[in-house]
C-alpha positions in Angstrom: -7.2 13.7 52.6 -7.9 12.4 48.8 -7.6 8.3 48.3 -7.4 6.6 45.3 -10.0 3.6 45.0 -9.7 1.0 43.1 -13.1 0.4 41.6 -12.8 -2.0 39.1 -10.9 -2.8 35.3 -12.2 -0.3 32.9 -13.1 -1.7 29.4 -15.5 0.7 27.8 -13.0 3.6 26.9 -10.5 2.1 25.4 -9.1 -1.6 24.4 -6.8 -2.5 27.0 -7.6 -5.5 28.4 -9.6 -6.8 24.9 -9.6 -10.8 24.7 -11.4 -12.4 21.8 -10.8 -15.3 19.2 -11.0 -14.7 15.9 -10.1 -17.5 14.2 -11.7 -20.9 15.7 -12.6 -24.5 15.1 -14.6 -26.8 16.9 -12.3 -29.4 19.1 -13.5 -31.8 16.0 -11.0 -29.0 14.1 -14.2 -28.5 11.6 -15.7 -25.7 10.1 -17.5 -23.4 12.9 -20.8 -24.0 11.5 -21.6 -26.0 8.2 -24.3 -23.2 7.6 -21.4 -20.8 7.5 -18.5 -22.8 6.4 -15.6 -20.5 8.2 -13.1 -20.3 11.0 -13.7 -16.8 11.8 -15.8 -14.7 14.2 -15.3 -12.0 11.0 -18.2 -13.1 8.8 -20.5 -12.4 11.6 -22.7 -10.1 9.9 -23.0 -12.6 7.1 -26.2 -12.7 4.8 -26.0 -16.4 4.5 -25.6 -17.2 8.2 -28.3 -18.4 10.1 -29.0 -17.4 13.9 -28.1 -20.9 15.0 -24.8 -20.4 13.1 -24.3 -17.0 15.5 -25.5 -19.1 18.4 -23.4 -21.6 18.2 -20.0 -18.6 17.4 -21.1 -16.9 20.4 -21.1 -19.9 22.8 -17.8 -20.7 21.6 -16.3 -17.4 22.1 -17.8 -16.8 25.9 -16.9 -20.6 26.9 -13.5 -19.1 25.2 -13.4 -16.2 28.3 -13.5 -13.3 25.7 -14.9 -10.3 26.0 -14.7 -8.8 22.7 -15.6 -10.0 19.1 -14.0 -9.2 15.4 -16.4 -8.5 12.6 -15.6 -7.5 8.9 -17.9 -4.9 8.1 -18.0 -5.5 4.2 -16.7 -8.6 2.6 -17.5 -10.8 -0.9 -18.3 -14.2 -0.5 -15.0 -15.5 -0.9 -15.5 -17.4 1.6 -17.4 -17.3 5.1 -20.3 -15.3 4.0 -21.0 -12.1 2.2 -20.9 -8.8 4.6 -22.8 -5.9 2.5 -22.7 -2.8 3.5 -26.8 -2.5 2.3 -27.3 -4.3 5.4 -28.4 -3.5 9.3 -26.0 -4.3 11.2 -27.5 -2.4 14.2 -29.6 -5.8 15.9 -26.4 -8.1 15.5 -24.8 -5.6 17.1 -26.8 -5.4 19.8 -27.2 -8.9 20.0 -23.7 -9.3 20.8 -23.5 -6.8 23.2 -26.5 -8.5 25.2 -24.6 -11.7 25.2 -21.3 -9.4 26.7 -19.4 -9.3 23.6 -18.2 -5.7 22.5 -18.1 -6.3 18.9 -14.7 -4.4 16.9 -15.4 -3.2 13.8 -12.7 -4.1 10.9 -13.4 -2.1 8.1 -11.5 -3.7 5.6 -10.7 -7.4 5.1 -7.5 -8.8 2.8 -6.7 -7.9 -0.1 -8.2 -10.8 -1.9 -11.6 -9.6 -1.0 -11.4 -6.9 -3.1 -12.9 -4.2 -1.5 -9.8 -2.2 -0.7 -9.9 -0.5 -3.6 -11.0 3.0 -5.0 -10.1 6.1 -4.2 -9.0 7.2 -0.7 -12.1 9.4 -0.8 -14.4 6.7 -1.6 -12.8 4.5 1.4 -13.5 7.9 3.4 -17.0 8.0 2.6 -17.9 4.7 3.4 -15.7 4.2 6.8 -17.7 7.7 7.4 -20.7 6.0 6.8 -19.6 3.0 9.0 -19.0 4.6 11.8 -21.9 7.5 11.9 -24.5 4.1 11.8 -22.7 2.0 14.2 -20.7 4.0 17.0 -22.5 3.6 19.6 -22.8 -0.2 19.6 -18.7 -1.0 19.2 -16.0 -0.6 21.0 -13.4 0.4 18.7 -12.0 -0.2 15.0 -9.7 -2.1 13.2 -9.1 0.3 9.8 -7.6 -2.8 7.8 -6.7 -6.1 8.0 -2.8 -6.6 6.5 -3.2 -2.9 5.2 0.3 -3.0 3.7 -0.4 -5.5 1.4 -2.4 -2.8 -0.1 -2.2 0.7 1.4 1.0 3.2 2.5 1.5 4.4 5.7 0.0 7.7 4.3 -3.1 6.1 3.1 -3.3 4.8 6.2 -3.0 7.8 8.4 -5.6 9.6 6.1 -8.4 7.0 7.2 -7.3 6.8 11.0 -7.5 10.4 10.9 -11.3 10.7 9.2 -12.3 8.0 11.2 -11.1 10.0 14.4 -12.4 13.0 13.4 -16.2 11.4 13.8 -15.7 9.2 16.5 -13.4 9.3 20.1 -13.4 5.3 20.0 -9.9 3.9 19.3 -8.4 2.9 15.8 -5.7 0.2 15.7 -4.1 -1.1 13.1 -2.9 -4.7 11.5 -0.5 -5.6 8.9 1.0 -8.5 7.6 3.4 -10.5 10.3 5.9 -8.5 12.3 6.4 -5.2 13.1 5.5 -2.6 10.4 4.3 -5.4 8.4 6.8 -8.1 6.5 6.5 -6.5 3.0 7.8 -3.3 4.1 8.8 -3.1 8.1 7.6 0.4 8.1 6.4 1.3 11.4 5.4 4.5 10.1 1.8 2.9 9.2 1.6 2.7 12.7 1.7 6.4 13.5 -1.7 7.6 13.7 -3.0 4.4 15.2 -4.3 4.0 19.0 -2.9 0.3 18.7 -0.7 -1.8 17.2 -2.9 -5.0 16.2 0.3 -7.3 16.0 0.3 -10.7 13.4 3.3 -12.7 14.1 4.2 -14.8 11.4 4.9 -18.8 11.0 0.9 -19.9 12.0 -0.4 -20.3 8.4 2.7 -20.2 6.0 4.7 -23.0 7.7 1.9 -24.6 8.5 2.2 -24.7 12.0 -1.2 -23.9 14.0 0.5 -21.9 16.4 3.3 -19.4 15.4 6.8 -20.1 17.4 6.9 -18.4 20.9 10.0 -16.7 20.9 9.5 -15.1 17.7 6.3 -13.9 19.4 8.1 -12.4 22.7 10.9 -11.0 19.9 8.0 -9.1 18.2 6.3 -8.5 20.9 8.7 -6.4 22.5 10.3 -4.7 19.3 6.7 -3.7 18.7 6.1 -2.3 22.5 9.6 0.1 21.7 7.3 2.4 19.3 5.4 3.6 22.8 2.0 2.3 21.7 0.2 -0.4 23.1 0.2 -3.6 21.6 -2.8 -6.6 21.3 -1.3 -9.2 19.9 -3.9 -10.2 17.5 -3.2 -13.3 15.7 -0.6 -16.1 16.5 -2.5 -19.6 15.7 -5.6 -21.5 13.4 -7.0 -22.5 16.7 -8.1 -19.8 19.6 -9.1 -23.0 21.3 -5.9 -24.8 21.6 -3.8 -25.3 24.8 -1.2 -23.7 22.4 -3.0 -20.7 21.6 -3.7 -20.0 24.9 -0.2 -20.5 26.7 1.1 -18.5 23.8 -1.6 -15.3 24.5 -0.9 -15.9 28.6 2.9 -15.5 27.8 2.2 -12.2 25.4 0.0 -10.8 28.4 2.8 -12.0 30.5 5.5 -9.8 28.4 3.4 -6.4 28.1 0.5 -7.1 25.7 -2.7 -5.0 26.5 -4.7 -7.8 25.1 -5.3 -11.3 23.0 -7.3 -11.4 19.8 -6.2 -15.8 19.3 -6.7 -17.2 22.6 -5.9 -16.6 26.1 -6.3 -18.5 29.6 -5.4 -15.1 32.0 -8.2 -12.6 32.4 -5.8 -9.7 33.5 -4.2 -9.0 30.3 -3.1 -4.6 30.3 -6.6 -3.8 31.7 -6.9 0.0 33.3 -8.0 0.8 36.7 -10.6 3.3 37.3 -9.5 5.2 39.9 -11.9 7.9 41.7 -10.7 10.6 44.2 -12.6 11.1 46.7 -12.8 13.2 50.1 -12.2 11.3 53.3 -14.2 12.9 56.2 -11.6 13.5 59.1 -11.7 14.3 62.3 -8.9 16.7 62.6 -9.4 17.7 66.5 -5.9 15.7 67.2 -4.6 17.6 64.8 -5.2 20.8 66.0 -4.7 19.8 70.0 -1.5 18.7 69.0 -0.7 22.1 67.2 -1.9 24.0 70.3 0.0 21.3 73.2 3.2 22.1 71.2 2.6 26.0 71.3 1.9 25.6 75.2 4.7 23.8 75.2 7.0 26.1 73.5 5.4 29.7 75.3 5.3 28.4 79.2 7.6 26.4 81.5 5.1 23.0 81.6 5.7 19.6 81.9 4.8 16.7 79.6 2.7 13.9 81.4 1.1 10.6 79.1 -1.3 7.8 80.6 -2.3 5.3 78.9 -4.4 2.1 79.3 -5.7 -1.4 77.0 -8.4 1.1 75.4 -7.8 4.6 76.2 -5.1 7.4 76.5 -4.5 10.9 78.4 -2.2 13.6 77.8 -0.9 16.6 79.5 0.7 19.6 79.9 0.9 21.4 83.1 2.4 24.4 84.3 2.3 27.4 86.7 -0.1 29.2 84.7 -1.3 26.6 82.0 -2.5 23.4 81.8 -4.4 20.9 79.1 -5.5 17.5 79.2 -6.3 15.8 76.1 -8.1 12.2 76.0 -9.5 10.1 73.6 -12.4 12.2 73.8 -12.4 15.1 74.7 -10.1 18.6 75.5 -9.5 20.8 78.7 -7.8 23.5 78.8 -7.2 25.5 82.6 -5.4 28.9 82.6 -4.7 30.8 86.0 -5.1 34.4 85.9 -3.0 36.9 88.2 -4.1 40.5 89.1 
């Protein structure tokens, strides 16, 4: 007989289940750091931060209960530190993967950075590059942050689609807040994507720290209508907050596969691994049975059962045939005429 076991929640393959915290403060609502002088995980890979300024983001993250990180893999020092490509990422990397932080790779910040522009070929080449160096040490990849403040749906697919072609890790996308983006509510950018990286809006332009609830479960649900599965990846300033949280446990709670502001739940979409394997039977009561109902059937017997606390008979006798099965063992008489 094959079972199904349940051996555990699989996050390797894909990004069900992802949980991190992009955008943080300290409970003083500062800066992270005052070396790095951000709110977000994103400037990671910074030149100008220091390893106690990645120290101190990573403590804040795991006491957070994530298990994944978002890192801008280029950026100009807007703000938050300068990401160069020139760089090696490959020991941050691992650093953060020691610490049990799968680090995501977004490969292109907002558009007031800059460094969406070019050709499509040129954004080719260097997401190529990208992902050859770095692969093995991520867990999947963000193509753009609020790509249709800059990029169409074509554009889009084009990169998802290179970016596949060298690597089976999975490609989500973000846009601006609500579904398809609120420039253009074009769903369409979505279509090559694995995920659906879902802003919803009203946590920075109102000025609220944490966006309004319902318009999250409205989006939420409008987005989970297009059949892919949605993180809902940014919802508040503060990953921290009691707000942020109950508002990622209620996405989790209304078919979210995962949190990228905040969360208190740990089951959040997660897979199961599931293994087949053989069970070793004993199938002697199996075939008695087959063989009692044949004697049955073929002879004039009679049906006899015993049973006690901790063990059982059975038999079938006849003129000419008999058997007696127990708990242990099979006997089977037969009286020959001549």
């Amino acid at each position: 007989m094959l079972i199904l076991m349940m051996l555990g929640l699989n996050s390797n393959a894909d990004l069900h289940g992802v949980r991190s915290s992009f955008l943080l403060r300290h409970y003083s609502e500062g800066n992270i750091t005052p070396g790095a002088g951000t709110n977000a995980t994103m400037y990671y890979l910074g030149k100008e931060w220091t390893d106690a300024d990645r120290a101190a983001v990573r403590n804040i993250v795991k006491a957070n209960g994530d298990t994944h990180i978002d890192l801008y893999t280029r950026s100009e020092p807007r703000r938050g530190g300068h990401v160069v490509e020139g760089h090696d990422f490959t020991e941050r990397l691992r650093e953060l993967n020691d610490a049990g932080l799968k680090p995501v790779l977004w490969l292109t910040p907002e558009s007031k950075h800059g460094e969406h522009g070019g050709t499509v070929a040129e954004q080719k080449a260097y997401m190529g590059r990208m992902v050859a160096r770095y692969d093995g040490l991520v867990a999947g990849y963000v193509v753009c942050l609020e790509c249709d403040d800059y990029w169409s749906p074509s554009q889009v697919s084009t990169l998802i689609k290179h970016i596949k072609s060298k690597s089976d890790k999975p490609v989500a996308v973000h846009l601006t807040p609500g579904v398809g983006g609120g420039r253009f509510k074009d769903p369409n950018y979505y279509r090559d994507a694995d995920y659906i990286y879902l802003q919803v809006g009203g946590h920075t332009k109102t000025g609220y720290k944490t966006a309004d609830l319902q318009r999250g479960i409205r989006d939420l649900k409008e987005a989970l209508k297009l059949g892919k599965p949605v993180v809902v990846s940014e919802y508040s300033m503060y990953s921290t907050s009691a707000e942020a949280k109950r508002f990622g446990d209620v996405m989790c709670a209304n078919g979210a596969v995962g949190t990228g502001n905040g969360r208190n739940v740990t089951y959040c979409g997660q897979r199961i691994e599931e293994e087949e394997i053989e069970e070793e039977r004993d199938y002697t009561p199996i075939i008695v049975g087959l063989t009692m109902v044949t004697l049955f059937a073929l002879y004039d017997t009679v049906l006899t059962l015993q049973a006690t606390d901790d063990s059982y008979k059975i038999g079938i006798h006849g003129s000419k045939v008999g058997m007696t099965y127990t708990d242990d063992r099979a006997l089977i008489t037969y009286r020959f005429e001549f």
